[in-house]
C-alpha positions as CSV (number, residue, x, y, z in Angstrom):
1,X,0.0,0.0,0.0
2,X,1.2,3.4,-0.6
3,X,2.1,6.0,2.2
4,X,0.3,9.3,2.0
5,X,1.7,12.3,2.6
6,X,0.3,16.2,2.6
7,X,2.8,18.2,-0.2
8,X,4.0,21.6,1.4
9,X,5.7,24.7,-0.6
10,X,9.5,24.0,-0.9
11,X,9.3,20.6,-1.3
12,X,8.4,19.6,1.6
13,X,6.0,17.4,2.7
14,X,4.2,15.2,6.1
15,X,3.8,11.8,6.3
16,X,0.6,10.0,7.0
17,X,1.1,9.1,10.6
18,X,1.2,5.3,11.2
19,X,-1.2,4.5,13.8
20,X,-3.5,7.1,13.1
21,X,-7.5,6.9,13.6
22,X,-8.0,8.3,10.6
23,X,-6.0,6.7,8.0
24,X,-7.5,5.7,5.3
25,X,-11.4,6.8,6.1
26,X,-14.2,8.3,4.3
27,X,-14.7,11.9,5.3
28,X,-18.3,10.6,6.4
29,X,-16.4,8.3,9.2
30,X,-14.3,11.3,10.4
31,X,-17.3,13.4,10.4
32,X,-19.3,10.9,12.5
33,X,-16.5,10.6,14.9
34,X,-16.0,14.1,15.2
35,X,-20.3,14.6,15.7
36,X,-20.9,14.0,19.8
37,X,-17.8,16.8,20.2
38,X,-19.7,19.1,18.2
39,X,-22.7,19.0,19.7
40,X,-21.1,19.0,23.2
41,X,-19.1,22.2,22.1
42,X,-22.2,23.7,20.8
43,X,-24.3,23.3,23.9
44,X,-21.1,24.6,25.9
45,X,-20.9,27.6,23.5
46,X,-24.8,28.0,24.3
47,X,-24.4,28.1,27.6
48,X,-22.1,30.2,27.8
49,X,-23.9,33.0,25.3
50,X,-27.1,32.7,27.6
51,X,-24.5,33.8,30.6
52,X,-23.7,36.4,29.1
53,X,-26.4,37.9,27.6
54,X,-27.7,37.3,30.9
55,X,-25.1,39.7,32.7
56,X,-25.6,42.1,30.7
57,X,-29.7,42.3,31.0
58,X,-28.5,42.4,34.8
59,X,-26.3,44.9,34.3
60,X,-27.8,47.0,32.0
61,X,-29.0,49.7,34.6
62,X,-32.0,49.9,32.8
63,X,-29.6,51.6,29.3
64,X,-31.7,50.7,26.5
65,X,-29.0,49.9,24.6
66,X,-27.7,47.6,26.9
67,X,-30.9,45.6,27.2
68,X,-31.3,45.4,23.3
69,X,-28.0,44.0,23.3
70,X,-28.0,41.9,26.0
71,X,-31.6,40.7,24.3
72,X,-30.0,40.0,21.0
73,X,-27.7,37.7,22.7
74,X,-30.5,35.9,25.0
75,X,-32.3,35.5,21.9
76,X,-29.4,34.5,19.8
77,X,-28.8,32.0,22.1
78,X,-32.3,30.2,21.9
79,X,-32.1,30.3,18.0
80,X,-28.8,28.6,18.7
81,X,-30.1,26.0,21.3
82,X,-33.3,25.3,18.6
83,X,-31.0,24.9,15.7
84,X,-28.7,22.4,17.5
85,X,-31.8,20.7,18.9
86,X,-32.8,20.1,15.7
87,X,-29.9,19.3,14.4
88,X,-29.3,16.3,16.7
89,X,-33.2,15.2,16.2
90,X,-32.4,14.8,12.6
91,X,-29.3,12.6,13.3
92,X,-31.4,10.7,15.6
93,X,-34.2,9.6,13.5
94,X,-31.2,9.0,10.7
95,X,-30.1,6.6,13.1
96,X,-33.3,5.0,12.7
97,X,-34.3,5.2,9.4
98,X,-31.1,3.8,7.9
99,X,-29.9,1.2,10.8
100,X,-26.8,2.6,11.4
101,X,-25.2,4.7,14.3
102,X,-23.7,8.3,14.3
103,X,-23.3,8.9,17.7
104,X,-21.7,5.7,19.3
């Protein structure tokens, strides 16, 4: 079988590292392995936009341009949370439609 390697400017270039998870996969396989970080960096990203936005509502001293901010962000957030909701609904009922497993 032939090594891979990544071709850099100068001709240089990085060898496929033996032992690696990913050698030789589909882009679909990395993807799937890569899915349950995603969506646990997503819900930490969420969480931490709806502690912020949060803050500032709190300590907006009643500055309407503080609240509409600190509104934008709460409801930024939510949009957020409903998008990543559905997007692991979707992977769940893929799951079952088609038999196979995304998620571990």
């Amino acid at each position: 079988m032939e090594k891979l390697a990544l071709a850099l400017p100068g001709g240089y270039h990085i060898d496929d590292p033996e032992g690696f998870e990913f050698t030789n996969k589909t882009l679909g396989d990395v993807i799937t392995a890569l899915l349950p970080y995603i969506f646990v960096l997503a819900g930490l990203l969420l969480f931490g936009l709806l502690i912020w936005g949060g803050f500032g509502l709190l300590t907006s001293a009643g500055n309407p341009d503080k609240v509409k901010s600190a509104q934008a962000k709460l409801t930024n957030a939510i949009i957020g949370f409903i998008i990543i909701f559905a997007a692991f609904w979707l992977v769940q009922i893929l799951q079952i439609m088609f038999g196979i497993t995304i998620l571990g």
